[in-house]
N, CA, C and O atoms as a GROMACS GRO file, in nm:
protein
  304
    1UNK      N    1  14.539   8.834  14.200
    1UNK     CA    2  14.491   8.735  14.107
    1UNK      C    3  14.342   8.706  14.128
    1UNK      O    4  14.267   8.691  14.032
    2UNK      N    5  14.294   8.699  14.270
    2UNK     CA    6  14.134   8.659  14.276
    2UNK      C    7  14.064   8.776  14.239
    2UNK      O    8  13.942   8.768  14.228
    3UNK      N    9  14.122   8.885  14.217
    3UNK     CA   10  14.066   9.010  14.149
    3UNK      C   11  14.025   9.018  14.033
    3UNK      O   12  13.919   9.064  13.991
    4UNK      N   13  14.089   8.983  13.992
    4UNK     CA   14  14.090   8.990  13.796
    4UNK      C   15  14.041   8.852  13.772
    4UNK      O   16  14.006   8.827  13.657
    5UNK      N   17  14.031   8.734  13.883
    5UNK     CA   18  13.957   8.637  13.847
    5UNK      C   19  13.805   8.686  13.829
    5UNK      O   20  13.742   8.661  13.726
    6UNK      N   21  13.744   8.770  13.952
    6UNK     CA   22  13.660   8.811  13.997
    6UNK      C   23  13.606   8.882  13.845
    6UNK      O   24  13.520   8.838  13.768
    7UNK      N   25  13.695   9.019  13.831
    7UNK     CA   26  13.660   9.080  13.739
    7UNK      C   27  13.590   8.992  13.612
    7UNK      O   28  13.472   8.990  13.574
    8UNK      N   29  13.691   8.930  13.568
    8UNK     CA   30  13.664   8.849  13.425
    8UNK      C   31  13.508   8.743  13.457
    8UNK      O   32  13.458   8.697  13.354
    9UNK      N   33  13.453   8.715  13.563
    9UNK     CA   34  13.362   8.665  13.576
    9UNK      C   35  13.258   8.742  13.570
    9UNK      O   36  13.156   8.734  13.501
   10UNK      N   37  13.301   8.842  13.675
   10UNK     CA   38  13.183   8.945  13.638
   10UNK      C   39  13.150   8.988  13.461
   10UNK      O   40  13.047   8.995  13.395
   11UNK      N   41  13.266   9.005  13.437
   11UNK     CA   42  13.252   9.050  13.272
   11UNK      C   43  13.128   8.953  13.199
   11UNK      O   44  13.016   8.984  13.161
   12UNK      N   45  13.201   8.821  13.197
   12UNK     CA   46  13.148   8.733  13.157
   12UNK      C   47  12.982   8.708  13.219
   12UNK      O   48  12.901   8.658  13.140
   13UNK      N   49  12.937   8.742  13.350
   13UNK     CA   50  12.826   8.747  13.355
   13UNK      C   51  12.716   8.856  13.302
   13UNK      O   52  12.598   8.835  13.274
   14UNK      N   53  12.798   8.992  13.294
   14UNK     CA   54  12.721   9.037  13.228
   14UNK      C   55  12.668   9.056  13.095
   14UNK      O   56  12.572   9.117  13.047
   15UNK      N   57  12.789   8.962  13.037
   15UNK     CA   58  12.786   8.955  12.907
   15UNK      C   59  12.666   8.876  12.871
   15UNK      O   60  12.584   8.900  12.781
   16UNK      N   61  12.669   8.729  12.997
   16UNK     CA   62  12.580   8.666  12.952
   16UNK      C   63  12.409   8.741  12.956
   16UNK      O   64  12.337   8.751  12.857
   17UNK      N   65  12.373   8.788  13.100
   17UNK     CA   66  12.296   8.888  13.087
   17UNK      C   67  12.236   8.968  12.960
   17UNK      O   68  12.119   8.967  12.923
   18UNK      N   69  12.331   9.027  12.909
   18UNK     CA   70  12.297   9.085  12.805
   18UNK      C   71  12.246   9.029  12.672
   18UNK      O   72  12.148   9.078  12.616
   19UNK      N   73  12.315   8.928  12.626
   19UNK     CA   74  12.258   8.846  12.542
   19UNK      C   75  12.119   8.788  12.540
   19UNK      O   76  12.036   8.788  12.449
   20UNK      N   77  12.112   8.735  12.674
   20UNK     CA   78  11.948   8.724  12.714
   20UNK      C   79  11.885   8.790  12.694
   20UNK      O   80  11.788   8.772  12.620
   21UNK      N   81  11.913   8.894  12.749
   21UNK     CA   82  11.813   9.019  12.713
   21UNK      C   83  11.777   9.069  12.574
   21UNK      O   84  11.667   9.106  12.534
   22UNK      N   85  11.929   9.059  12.487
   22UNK     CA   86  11.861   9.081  12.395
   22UNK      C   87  11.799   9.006  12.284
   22UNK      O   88  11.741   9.055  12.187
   23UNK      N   89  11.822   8.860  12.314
   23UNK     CA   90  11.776   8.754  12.259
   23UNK      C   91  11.633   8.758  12.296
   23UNK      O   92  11.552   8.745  12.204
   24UNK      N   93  11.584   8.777  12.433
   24UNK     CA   94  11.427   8.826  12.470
   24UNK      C   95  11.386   8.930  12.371
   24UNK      O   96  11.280   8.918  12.311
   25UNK      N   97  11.456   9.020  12.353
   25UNK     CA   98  11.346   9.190  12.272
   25UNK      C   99  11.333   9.130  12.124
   25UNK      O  100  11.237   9.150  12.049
   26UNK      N  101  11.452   9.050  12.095
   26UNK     CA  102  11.425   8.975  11.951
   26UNK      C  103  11.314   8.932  11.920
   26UNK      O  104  11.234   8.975  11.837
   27UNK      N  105  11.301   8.780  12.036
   27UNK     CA  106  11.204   8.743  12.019
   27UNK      C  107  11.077   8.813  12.044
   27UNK      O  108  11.007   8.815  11.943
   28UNK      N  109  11.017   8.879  12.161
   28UNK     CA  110  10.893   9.002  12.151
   28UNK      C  111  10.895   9.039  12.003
   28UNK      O  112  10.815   8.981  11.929
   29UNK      N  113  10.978   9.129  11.955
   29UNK     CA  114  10.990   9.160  11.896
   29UNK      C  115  10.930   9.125  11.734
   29UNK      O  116  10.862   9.190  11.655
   30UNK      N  117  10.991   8.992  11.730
   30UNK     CA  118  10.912   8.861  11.617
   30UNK      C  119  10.789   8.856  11.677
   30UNK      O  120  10.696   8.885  11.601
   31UNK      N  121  10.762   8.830  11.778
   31UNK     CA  122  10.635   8.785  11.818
   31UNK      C  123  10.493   8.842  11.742
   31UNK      O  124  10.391   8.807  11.682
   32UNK      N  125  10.602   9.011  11.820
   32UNK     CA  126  10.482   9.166  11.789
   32UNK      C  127  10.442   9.129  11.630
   32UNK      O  128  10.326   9.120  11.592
   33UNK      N  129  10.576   9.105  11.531
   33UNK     CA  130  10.509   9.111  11.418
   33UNK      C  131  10.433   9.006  11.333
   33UNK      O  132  10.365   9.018  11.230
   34UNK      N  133  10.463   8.907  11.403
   34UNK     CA  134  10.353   8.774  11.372
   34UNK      C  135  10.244   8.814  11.393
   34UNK      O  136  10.159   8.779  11.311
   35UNK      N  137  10.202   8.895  11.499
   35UNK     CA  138  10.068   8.926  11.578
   35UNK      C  139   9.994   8.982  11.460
   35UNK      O  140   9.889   8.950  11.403
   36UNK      N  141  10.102   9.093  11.439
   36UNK     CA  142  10.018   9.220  11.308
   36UNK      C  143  10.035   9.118  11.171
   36UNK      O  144   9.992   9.159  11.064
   37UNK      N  145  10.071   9.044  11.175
   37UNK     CA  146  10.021   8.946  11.012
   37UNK      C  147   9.885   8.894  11.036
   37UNK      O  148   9.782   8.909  10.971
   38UNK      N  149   9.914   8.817  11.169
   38UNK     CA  150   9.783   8.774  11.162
   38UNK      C  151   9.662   8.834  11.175
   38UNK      O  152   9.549   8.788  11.158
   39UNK      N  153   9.698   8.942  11.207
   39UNK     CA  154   9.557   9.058  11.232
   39UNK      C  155   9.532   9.104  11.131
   39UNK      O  156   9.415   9.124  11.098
   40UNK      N  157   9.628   9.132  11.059
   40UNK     CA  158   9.640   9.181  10.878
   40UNK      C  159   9.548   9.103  10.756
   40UNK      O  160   9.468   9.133  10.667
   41UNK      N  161   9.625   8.967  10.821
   41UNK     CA  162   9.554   8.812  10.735
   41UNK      C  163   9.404   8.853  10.795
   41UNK      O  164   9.329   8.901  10.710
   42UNK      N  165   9.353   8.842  10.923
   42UNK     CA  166   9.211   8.829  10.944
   42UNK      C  167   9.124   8.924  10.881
   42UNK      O  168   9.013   8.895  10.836
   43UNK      N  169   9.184   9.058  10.877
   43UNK     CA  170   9.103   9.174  10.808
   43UNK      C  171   9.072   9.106  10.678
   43UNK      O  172   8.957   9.083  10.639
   44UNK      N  173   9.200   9.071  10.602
   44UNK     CA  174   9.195   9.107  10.467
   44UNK      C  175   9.047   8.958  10.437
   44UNK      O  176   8.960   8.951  10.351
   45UNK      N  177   9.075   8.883  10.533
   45UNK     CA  178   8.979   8.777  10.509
   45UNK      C  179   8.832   8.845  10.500
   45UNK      O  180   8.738   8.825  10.424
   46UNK      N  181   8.850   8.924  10.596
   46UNK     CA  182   8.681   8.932  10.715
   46UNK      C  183   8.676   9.067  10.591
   46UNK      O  184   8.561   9.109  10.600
   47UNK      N  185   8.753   9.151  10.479
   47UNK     CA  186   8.711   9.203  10.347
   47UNK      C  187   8.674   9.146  10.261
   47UNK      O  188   8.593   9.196  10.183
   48UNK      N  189   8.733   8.986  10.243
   48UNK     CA  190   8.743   8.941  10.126
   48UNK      C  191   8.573   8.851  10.149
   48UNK      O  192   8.500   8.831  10.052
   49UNK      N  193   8.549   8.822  10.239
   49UNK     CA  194   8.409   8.747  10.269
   49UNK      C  195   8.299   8.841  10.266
   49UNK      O  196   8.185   8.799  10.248
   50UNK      N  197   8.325   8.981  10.284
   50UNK     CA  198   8.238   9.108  10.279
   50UNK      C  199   8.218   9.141  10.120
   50UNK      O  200   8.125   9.198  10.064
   51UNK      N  201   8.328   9.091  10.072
   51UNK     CA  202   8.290   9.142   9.932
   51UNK      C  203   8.233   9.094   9.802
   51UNK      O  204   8.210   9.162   9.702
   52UNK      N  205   8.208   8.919   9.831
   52UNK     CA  206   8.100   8.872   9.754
   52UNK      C  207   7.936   8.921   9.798
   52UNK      O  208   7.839   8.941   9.725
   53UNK      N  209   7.947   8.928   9.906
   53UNK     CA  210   7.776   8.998   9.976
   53UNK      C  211   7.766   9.096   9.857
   53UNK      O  212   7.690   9.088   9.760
   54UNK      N  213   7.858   9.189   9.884
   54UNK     CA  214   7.849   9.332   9.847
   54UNK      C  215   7.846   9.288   9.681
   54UNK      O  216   7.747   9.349   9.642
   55UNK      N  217   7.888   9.234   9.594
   55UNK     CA  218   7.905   9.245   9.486
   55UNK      C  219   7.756   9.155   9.432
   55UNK      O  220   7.698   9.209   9.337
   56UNK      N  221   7.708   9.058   9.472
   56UNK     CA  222   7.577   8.976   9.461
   56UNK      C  223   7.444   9.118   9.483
   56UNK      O  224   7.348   9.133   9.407
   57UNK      N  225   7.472   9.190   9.587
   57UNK     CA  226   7.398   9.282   9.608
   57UNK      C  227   7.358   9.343   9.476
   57UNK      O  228   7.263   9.324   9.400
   58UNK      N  229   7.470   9.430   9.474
   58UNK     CA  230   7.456   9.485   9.364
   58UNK      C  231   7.426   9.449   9.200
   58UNK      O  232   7.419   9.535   9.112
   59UNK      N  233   7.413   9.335   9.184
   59UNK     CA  234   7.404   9.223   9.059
   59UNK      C  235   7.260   9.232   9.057
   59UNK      O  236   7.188   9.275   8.966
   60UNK      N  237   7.208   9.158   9.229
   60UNK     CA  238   7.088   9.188   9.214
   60UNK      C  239   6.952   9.286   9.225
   60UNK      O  240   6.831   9.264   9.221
   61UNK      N  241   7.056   9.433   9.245
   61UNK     CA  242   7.001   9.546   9.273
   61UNK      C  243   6.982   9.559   9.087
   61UNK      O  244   6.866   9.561   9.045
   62UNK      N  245   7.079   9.566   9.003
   62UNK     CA  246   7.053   9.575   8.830
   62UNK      C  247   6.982   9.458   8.805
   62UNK      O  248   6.959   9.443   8.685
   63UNK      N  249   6.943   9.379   8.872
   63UNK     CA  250   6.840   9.269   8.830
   63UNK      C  251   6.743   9.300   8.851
   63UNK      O  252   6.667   9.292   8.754
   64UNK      N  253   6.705   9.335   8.935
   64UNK     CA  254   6.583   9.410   8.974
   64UNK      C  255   6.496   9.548   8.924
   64UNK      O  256   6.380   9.583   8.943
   65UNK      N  257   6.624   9.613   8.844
   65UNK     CA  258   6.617   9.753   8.823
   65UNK      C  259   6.583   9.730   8.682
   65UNK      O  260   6.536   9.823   8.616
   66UNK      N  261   6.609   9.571   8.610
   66UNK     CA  262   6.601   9.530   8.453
   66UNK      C  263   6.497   9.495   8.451
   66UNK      O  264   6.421   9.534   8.362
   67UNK      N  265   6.450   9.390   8.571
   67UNK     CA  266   6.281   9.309   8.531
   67UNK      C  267   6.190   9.456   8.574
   67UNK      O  268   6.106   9.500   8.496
   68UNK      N  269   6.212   9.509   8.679
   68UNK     CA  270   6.092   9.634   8.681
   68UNK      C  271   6.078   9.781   8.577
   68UNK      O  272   5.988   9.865   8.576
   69UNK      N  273   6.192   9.774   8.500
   69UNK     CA  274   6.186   9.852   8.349
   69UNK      C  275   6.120   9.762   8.213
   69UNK      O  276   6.065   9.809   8.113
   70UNK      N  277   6.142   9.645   8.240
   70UNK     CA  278   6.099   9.556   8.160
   70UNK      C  279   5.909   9.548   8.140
   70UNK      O  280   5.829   9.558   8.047
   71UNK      N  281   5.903   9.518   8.317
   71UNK     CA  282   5.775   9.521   8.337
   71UNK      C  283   5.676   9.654   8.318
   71UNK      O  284   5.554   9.663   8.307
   72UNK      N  285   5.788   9.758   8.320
   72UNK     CA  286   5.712   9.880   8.332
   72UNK      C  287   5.686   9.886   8.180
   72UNK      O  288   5.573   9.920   8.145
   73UNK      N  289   5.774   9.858   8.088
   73UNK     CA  290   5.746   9.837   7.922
   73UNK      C  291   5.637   9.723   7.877
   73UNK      O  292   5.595   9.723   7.761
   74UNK      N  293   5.592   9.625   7.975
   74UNK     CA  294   5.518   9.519   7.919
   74UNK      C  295   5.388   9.599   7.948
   74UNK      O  296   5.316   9.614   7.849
   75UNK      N  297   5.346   9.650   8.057
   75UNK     CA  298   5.241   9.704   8.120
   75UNK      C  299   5.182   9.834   8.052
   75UNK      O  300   5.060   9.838   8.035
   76UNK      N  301   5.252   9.928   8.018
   76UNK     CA  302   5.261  10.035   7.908
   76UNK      C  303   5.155   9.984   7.767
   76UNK      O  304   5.146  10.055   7.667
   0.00000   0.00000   0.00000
């Protein structure tokens, strides 16, 4: 009888064991992919703040390219 008491405890501990464990890789697991959102979110930010520069640039690169054709026609 203290055998199979024994046994069934052991069972039961490793059972619990296991659950832990895999209740731990779960969570890592969630963790890992929170990580890559937020790294995802920061890019798409640290693009999205890059791309008014870039687009003003260019607005005022054809602004520039209009008054010095303009001027080149007034001067003519």
């Amino acid at each position: 009888m203290a055998l199979t008491h024994f046994k069934k405890l052991d069972v039961q501990s490793m059972e619990r064991l296991y659950e832990e464990k895999e209740r731990k890789r779960r969570q890592r697991a969630e963790q890992k992919r929170q990580h890559e959102r937020e790294e995802q979110q920061q890019q798409q930010q640290q693009k999205q703040a890059q791309l008014p520069s870039a687009a003003l640039a260019t607005v005022l690169g054809q602004t520039v390219e209009v008054l010095g054709a303009t001027e080149a026609q007034t001067t003519s």
